[in-house]
C-alpha positions as CSV (number, residue, x, y, z in Angstrom):
1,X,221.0,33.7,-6.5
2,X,220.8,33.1,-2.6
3,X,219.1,34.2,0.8
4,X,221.2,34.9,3.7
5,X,218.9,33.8,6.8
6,X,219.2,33.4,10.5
7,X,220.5,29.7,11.5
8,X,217.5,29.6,14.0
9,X,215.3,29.8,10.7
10,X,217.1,27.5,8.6
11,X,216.7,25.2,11.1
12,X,213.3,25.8,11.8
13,X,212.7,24.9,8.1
14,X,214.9,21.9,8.4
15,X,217.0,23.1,5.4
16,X,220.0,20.6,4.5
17,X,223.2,22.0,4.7
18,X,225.7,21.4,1.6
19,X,229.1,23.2,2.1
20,X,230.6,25.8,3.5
21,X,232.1,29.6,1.7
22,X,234.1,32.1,2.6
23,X,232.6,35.9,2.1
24,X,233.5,39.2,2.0
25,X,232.2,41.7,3.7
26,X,230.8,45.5,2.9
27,X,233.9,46.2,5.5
28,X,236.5,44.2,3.7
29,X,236.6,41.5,6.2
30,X,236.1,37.7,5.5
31,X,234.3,35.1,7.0
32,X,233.0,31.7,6.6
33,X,229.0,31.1,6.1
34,X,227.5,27.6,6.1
35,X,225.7,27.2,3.2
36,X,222.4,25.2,2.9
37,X,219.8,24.4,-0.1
38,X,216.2,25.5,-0.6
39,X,213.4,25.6,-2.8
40,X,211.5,29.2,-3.1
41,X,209.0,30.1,-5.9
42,X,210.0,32.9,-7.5
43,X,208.0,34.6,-10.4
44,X,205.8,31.4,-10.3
45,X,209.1,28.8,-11.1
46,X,210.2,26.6,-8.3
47,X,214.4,27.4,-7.8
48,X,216.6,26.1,-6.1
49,X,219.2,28.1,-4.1
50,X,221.7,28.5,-1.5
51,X,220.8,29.8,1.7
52,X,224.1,31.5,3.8
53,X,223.7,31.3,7.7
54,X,223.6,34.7,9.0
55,X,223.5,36.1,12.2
56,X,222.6,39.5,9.8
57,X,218.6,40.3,9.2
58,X,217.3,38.3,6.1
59,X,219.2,39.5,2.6
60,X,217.9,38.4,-1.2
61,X,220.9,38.5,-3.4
62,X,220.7,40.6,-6.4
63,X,221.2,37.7,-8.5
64,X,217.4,36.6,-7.9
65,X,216.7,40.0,-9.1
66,X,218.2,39.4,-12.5
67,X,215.5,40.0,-15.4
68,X,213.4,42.4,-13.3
69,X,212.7,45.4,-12.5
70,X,213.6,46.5,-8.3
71,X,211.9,49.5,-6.9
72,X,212.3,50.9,-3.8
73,X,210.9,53.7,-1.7
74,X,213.6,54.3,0.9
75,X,212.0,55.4,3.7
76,X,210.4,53.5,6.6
77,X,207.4,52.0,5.7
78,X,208.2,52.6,1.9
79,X,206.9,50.1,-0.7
80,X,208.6,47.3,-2.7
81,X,208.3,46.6,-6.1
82,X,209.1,44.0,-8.4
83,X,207.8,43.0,-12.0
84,X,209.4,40.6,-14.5
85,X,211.0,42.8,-17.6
C-alpha cells in the first residue's frame, strides 16, 4: 500500500523520509525512489504508508485498493468509484 508523490509535495507536507528502494519500471528499467511515511484515512481508518518520491503525477498503489471494489470510466472527465466489498 503506497502513494507515489512529487518531492515538492512531500516536502510541502513535511513528510519524514525512512529509506530508500529500488523499483521497476512499466519499461523494465530500475531506479531508486526515496521513500517516506504518512498517515491517510482511508475507508474511515487512519494507515500508515509509504510515500515513493516521484517526479511521475500522483499514483495510489493497488495494494490500498485491496477489499474493494475500483471503477473506472476511462475517458477524460470519467468518474471514479470505490466502495468497500
Amino acid at each position: 500500500s503506497f502513494l507515489s508523490l512529487p518531492l515538492s509535495v512531500i516536502t510541502d507536507m513535511g513528510l519524514p523520509w525512512h529509506y530508500r528502494d529500488i523499483g521497476t519500471l512499466g519499461d523494465g528499467s530500475e531506479v531508486v525512489f526515496e521513500i517516506y511515511k504518512a498517515s491517510v484515512i482511508w475507508d474511515g481508518q487512519e494507515r500508515i504508508i509509504d510515500v515513493a518520491a516521484s517526479d511521475a503525477e500522483p499514483l495510489v498503489g493497488m495494494g490500498l485498493f485491496y477489499g474493494f471494489k475500483l471503477q473506472i470510466e476511462a475517458v477524460e472527465g470519467g468518474r471514479v468509484t470505490i466502495e468497500a466489498l
